[in-house]
Backbone as CSV, one residue per row, in Angstrom:
resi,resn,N_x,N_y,N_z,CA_x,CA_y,CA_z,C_x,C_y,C_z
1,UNK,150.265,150.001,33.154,151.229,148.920,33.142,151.162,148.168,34.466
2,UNK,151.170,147.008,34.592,150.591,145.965,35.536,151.913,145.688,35.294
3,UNK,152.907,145.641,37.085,154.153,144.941,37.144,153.874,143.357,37.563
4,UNK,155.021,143.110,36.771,155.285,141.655,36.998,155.195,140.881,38.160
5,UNK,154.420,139.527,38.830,154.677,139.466,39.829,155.286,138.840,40.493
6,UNK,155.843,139.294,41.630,157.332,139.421,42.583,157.471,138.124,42.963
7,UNK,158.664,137.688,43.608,159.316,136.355,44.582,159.636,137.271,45.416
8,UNK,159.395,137.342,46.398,160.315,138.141,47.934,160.874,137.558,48.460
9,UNK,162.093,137.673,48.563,163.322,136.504,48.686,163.166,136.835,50.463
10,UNK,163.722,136.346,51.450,163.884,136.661,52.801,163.953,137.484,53.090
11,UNK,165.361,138.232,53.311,166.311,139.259,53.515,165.210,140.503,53.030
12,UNK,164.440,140.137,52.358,163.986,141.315,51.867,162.468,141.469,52.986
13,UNK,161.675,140.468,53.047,161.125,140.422,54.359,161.657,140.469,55.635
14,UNK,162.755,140.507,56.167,163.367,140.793,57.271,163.471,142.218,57.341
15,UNK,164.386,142.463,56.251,164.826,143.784,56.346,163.398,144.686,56.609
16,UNK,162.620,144.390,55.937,161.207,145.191,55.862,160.445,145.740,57.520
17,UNK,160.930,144.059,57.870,160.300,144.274,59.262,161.260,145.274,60.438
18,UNK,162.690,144.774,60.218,163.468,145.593,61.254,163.699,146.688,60.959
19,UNK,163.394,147.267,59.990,164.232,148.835,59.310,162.940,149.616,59.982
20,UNK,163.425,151.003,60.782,162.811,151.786,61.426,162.335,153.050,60.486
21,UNK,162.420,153.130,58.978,162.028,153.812,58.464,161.039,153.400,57.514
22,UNK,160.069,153.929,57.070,158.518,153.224,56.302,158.916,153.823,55.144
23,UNK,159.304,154.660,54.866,159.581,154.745,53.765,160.761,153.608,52.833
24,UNK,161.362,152.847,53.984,162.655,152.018,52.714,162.156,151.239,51.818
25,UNK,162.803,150.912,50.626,162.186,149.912,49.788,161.569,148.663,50.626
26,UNK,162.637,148.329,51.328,162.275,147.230,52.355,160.653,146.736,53.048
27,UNK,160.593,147.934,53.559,159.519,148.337,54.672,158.530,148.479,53.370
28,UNK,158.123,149.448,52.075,157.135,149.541,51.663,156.996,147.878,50.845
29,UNK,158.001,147.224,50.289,157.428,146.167,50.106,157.030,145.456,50.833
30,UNK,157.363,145.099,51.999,156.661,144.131,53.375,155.356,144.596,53.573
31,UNK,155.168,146.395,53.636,153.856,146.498,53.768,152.722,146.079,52.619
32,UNK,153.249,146.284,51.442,152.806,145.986,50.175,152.130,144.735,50.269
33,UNK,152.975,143.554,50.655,153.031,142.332,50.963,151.768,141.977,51.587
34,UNK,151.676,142.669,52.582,150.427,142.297,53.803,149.427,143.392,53.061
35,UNK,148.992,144.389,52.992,147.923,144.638,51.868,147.598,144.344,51.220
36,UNK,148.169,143.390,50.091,148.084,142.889,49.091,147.685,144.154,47.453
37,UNK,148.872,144.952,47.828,148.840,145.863,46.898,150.044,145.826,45.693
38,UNK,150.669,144.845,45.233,150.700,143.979,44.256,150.999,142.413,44.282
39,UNK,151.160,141.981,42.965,151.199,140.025,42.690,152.639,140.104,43.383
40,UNK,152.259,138.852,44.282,153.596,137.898,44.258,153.322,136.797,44.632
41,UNK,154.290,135.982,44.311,154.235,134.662,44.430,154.935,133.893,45.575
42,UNK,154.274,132.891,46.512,154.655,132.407,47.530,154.385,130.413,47.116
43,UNK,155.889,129.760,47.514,155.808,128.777,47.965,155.576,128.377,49.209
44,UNK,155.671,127.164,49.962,155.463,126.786,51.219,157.098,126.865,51.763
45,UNK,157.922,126.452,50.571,159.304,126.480,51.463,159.587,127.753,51.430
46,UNK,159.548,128.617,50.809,159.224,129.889,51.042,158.837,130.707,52.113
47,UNK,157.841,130.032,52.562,156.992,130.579,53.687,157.220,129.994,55.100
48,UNK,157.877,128.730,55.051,158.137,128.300,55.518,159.648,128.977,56.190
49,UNK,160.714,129.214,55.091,162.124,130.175,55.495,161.894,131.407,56.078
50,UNK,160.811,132.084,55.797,160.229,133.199,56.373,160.340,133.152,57.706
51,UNK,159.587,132.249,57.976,158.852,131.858,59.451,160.466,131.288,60.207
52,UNK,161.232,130.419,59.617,162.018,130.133,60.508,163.314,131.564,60.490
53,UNK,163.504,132.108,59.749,164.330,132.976,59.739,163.753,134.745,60.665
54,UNK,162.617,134.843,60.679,162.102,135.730,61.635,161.942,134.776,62.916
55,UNK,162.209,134.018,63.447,161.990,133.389,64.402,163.019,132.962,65.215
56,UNK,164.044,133.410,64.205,165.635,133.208,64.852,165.748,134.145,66.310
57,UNK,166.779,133.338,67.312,166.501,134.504,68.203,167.222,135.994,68.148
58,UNK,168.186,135.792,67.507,168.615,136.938,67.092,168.076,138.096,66.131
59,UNK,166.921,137.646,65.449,166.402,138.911,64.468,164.881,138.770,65.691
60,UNK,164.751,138.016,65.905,163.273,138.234,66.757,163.328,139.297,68.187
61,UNK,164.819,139.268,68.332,165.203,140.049,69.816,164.790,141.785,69.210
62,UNK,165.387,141.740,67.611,165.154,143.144,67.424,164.068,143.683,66.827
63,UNK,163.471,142.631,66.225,161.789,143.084,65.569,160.727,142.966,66.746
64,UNK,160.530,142.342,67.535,159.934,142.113,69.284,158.471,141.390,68.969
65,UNK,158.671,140.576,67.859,157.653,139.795,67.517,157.663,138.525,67.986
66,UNK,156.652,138.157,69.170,156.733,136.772,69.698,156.272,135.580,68.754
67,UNK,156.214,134.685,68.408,155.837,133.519,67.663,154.667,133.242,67.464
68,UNK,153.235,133.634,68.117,152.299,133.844,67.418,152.068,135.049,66.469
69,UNK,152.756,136.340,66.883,152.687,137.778,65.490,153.699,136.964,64.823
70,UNK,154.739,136.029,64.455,154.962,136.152,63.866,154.021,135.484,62.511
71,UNK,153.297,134.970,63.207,152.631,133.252,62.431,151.258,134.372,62.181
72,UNK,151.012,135.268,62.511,150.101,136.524,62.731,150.351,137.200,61.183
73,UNK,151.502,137.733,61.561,152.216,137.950,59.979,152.240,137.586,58.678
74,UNK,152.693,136.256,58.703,152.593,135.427,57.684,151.445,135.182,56.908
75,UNK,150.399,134.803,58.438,148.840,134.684,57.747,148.522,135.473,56.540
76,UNK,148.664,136.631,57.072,148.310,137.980,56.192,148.740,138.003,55.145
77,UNK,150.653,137.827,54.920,150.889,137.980,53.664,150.376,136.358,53.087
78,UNK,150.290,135.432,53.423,149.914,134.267,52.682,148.465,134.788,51.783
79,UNK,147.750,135.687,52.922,146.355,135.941,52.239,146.194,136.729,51.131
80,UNK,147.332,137.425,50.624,147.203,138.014,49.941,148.525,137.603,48.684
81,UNK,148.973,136.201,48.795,150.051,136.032,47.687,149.337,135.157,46.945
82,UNK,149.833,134.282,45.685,149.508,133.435,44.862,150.400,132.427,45.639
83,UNK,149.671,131.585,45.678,150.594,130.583,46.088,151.003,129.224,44.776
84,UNK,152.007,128.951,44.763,152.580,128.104,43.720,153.380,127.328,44.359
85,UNK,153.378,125.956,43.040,153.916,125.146,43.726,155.815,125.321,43.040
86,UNK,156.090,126.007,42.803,157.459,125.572,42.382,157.595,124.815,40.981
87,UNK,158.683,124.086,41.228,159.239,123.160,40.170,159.929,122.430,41.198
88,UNK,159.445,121.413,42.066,160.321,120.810,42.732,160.742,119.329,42.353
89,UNK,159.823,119.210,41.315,160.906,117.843,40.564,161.540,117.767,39.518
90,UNK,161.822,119.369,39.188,162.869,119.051,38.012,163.825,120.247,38.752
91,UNK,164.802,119.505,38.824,165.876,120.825,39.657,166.333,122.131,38.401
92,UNK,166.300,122.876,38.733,167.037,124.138,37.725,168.316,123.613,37.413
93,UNK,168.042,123.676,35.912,170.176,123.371,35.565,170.630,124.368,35.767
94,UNK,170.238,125.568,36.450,171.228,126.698,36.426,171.708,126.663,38.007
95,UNK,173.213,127.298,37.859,174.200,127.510,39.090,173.387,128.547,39.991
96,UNK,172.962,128.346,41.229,172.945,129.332,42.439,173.892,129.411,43.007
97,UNK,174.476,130.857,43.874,175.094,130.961,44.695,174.922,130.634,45.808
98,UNK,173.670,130.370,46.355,173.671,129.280,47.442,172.862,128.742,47.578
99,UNK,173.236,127.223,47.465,172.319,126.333,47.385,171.277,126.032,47.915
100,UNK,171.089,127.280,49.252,169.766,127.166,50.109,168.802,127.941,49.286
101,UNK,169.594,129.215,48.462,168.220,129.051,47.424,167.724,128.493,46.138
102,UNK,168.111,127.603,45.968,167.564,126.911,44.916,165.733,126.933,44.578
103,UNK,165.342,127.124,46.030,164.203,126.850,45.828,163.535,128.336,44.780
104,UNK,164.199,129.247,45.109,163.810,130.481,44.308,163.785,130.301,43.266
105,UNK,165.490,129.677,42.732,165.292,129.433,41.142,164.653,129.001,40.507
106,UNK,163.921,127.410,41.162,162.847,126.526,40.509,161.676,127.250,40.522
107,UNK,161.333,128.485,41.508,160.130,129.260,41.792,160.454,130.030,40.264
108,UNK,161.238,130.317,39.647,161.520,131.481,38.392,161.259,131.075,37.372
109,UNK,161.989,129.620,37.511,162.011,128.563,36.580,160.412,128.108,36.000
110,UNK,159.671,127.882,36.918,158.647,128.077,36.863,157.196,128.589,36.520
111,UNK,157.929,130.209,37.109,157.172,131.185,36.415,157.738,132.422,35.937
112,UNK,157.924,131.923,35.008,159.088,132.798,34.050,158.855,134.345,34.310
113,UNK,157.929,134.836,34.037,157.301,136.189,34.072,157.797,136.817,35.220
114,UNK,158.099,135.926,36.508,157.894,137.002,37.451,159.498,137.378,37.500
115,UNK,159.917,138.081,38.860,160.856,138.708,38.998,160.881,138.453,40.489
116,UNK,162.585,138.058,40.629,162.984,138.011,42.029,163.541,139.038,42.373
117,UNK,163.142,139.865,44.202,163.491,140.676,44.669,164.235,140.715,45.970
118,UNK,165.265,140.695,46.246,166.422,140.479,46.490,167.553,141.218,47.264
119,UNK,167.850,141.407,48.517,168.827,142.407,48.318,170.519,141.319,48.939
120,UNK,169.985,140.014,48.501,171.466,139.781,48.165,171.909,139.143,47.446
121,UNK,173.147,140.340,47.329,174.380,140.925,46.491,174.783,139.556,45.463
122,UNK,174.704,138.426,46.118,175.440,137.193,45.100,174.096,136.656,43.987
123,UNK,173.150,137.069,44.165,172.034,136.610,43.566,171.731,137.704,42.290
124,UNK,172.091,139.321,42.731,171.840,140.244,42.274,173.138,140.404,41.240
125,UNK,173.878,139.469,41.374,175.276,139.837,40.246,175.260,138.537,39.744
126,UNK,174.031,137.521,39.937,173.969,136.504,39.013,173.747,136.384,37.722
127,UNK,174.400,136.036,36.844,174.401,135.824,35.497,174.942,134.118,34.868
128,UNK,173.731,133.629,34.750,174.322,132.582,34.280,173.479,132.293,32.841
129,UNK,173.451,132.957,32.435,172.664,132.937,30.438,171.150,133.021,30.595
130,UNK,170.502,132.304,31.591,169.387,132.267,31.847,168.513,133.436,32.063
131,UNK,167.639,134.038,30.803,167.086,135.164,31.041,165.792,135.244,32.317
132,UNK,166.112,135.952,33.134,165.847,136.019,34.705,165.726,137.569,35.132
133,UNK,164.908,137.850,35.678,164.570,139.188,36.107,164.795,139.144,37.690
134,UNK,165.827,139.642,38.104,165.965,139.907,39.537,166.481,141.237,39.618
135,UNK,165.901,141.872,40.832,165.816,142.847,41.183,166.088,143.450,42.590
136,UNK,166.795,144.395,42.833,166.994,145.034,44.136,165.482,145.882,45.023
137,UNK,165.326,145.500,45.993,164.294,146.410,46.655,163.885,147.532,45.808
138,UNK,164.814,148.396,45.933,164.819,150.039,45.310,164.123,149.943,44.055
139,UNK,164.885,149.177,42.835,164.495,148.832,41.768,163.057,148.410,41.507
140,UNK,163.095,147.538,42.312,161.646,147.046,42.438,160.342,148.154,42.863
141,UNK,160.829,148.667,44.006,159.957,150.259,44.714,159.401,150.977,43.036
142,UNK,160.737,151.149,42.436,160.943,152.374,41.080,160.020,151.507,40.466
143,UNK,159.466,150.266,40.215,158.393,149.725,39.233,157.048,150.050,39.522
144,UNK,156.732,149.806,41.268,155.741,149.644,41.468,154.744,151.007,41.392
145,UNK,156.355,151.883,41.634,155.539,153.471,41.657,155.625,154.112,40.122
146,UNK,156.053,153.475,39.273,156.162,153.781,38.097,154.815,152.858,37.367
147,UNK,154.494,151.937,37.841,153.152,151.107,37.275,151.921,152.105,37.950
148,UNK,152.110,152.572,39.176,150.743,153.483,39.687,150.698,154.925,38.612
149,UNK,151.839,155.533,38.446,151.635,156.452,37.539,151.399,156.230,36.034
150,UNK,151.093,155.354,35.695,150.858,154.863,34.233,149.246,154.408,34.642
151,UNK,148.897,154.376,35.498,147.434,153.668,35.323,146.493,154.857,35.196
């Protein structure tokens, strides 16, 4: 079974990088990410929020990544995502909880198949009719290691 492939919402790349344990969902998807040991899908604004949100000085003080690792970083996972363009001219009729991510939704909207991974809470208790696969880190972890034991 070949899992679906992922949107990695921010928070979930942040968390990956600052969490001091390799084992968290967090951390094995970030590493996942930069191996390229499963699909996901990357926009530019995407990649772009990445870059400015690890670059903040407040999460950069605690991950100790100067602005070329971080752009170091990125490279890597860029090299190993699909890159897509979105849906950026037809807006999603569906409600986000915050409007800074919209861009995710049109990324879903898009490509129906995949699944957003997520660990926030207002996105993860979204229900607005629209059949949508989003997913918590953990959840997500439980697929990927549940797709290796099926192969």
């Amino acid at each position: 079974m070949i899992p679906p492939p992922a949107i990695i919402d921010t928070n979930v790349v942040v968390a990956g990088l600052l969490t001091s344990n390799e084992r968290a969902p967090t951390a094995r998807i970030l590493d996942g990410m930069v191996a390229g040991t499963f699909r996901f899908l990357l926009t530019v604004a995407l990649l772009a929020e990445y870059r400015t949100v690890l670059l903040r000085p407040k999460i950069a003080q605690v991950h100790g990544l100067d602005e070329e690792e971080v752009d170091s970083l990125l490279e890597e996972i860029t090299l190993n995502a699909a890159l897509h363009e979105g849906n950026p001219s037809d807006a999603s009729t569906s409600s986000v909880p915050d409007p800074n991510d919209q861009h995710l939704w049109e990324l879903l909207d898009a490509a129906p198949d995949a699944v957003l991974v997520t660990g926030d809470r207002p996105l993860l208790d979204q229900d607005d009719g629209a059949e949508r696969s989003i997913l918590s880190p953990a959840s997500f972890v439980k697929l990927l290691d549940a797709s290796l034991f099926a192969e």
